[in-house]
C-alpha positions as CSV (number, residue, x, y, z in Angstrom):
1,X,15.5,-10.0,-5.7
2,X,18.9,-11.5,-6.7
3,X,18.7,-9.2,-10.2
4,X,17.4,-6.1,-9.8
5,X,14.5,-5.7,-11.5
6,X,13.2,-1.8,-13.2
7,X,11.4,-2.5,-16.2
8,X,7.9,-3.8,-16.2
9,X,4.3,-4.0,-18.2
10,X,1.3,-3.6,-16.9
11,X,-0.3,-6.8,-15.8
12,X,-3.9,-5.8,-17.5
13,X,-5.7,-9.0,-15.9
14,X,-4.9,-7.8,-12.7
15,X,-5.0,-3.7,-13.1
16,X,-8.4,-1.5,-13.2
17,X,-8.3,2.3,-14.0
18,X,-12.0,3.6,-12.5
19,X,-13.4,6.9,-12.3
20,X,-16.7,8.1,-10.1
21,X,-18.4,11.8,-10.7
22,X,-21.1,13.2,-8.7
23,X,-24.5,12.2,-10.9
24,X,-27.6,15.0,-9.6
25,X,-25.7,16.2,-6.6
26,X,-26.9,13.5,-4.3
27,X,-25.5,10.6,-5.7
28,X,-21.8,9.1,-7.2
29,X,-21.6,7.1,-10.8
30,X,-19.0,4.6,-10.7
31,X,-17.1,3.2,-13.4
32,X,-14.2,1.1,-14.4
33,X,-11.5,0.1,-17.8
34,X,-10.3,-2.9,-18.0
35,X,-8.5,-2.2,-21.1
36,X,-5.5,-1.3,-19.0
37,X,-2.0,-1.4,-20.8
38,X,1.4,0.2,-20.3
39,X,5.1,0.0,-19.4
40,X,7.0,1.1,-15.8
41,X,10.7,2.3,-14.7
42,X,10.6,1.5,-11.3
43,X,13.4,0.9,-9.1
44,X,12.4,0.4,-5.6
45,X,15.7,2.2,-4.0
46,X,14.9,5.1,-6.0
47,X,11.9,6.0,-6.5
48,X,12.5,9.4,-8.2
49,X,13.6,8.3,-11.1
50,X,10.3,6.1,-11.6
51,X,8.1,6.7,-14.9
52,X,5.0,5.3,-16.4
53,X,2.9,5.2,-19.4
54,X,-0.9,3.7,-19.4
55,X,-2.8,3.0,-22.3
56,X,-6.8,2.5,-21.6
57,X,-9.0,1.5,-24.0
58,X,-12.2,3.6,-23.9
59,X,-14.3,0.9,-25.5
60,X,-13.7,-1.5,-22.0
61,X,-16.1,1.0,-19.7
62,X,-18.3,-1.1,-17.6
63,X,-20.4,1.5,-15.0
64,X,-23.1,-1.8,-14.4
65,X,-25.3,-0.4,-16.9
66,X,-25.2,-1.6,-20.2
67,X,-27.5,2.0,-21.5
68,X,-24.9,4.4,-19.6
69,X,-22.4,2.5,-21.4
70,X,-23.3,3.1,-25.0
71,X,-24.2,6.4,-24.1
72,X,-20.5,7.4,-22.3
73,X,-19.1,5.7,-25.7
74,X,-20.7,7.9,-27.7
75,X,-19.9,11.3,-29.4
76,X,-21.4,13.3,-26.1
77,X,-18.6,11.7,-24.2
78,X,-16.3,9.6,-24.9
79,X,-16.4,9.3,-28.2
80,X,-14.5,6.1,-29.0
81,X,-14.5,5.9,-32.2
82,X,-12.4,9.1,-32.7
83,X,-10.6,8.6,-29.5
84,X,-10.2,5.1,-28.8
85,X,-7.6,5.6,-25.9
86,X,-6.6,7.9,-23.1
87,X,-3.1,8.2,-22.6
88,X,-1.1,8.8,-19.2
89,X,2.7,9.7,-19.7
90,X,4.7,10.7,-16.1
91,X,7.3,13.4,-15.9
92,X,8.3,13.5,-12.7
93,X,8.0,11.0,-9.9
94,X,8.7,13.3,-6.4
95,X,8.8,10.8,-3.3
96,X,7.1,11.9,0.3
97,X,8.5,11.6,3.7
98,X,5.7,9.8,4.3
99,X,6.6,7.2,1.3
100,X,3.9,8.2,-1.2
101,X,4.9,9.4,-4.5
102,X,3.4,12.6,-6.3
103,X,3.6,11.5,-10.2
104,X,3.2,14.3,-12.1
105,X,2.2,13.5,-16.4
106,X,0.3,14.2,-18.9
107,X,-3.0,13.1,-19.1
108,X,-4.5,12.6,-22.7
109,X,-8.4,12.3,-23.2
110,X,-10.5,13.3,-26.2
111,X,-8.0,14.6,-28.0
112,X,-6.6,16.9,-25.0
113,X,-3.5,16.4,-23.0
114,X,-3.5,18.2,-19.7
115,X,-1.4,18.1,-16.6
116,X,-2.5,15.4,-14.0
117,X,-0.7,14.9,-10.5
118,X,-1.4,11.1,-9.1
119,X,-1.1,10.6,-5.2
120,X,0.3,6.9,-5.4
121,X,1.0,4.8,-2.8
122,X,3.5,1.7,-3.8
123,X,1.7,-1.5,-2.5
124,X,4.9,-3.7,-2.7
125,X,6.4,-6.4,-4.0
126,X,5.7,-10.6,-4.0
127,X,7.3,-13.3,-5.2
128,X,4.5,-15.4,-7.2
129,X,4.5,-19.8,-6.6
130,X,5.6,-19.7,-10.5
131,X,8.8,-17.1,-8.9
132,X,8.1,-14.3,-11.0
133,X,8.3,-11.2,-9.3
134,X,4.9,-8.8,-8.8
135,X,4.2,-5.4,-7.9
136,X,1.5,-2.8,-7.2
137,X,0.3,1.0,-7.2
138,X,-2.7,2.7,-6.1
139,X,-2.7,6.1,-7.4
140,X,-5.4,8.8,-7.3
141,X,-6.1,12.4,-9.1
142,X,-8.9,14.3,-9.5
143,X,-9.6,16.3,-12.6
144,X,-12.2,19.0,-14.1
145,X,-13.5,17.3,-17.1
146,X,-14.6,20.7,-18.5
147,X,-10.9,20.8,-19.0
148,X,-10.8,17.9,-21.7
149,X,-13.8,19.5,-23.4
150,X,-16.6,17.8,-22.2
151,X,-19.6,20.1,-22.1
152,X,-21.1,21.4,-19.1
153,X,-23.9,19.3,-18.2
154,X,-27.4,20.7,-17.7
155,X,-28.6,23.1,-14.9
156,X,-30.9,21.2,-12.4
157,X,-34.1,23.3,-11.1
158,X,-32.7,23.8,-7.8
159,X,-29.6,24.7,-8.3
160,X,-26.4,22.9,-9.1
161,X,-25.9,20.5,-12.1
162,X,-26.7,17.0,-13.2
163,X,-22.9,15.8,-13.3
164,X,-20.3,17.1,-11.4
165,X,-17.1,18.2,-13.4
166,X,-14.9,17.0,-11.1
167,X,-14.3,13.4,-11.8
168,X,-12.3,11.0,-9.5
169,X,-9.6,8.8,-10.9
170,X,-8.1,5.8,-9.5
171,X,-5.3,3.0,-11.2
172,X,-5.0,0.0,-9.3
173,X,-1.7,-1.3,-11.2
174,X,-0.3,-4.6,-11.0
175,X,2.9,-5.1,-12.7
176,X,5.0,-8.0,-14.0
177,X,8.3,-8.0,-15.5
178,X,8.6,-6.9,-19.0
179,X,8.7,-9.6,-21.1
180,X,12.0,-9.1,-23.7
């Protein structure tokens, strides 16, 4: 890059924030947002000083099933039209030896902001035909949702419950430079 580039948006045709919880102990429930927004500090050469901020829009879930769908936008769940969006605000970005970064933030869903650590691996950086510069993150966390106030969900006969309350998260983040 012949100018240093550290401030970017979140490309949101290219960027997916998905989640998958445990559904009757013997099976996983996908899902995905693609009402992905934001803004990054990122500076290759140091990475520490990295921060973020996602904006997804609760209304965008698509689990491939247009029922479950009203139903997670509802009051029992995510209740979208109290709390449209979830919020994710980094801290702290702590580099690895072995070059992943821990981003540490504040999560924000239903109303609740709790402390979420991301393992996120930087994907790199490519010069697009049209020469604007792109980048990617993966970053994972896993979270309780019992901790955002979602209701335990109900006791199965054998033991064990029909959803789990952890719930995996995962951003696949493209980036772009931020437009002035």
């Amino acid at each position: 890059m012949s100018k240093q580039i550290t401030d970017w948006e979140i490309d949101a045709t290219h960027s997916t924030f998905e989640f998958a919880i445990r559904h009757m102990r013997v099976s996983t429930v996908k899902g995905a947002f693609s009402g992905v927004s934001g803004e990054i500090h990122f500076d290759p050469a140091d990475v520490a000083t990295a921060s973020i901020e996602v904006e997804v829009d609760m209304a965008t879930v698509d689990s491939h099933n247009a029922g479950r769908d009203e139903t997670l936008k509802g009051e029992r769940y995510f209740n979208v039209d109290t709390y449209p969006t979830a919020t994710f605000k980094s801290r702290v970005a702590r580099p690895n030896p072995d070059g992943t970064i821990q981003v540490v933030g504040d999560l924000t869903f239903l109303g609740v902001t709790r402390e979420v650590e991301f393992h996120t691996v930087f994907d790199g950086m490519q010069m697009t035909p049209a020469e604007i510069w792109r980048g990617a993150f993966t970053a994972r966390a896993t979270i309780d949702r019992t901790d955002f106030g979602l209701s335990q969900a109900a006791e199965l006969p054998g033991g064990g419950f029909t959803q789990s309350n952890e719930i995996d998260l995962a951003m696949f983040t493209s980036f772009k430079p931020k437009e002035e």
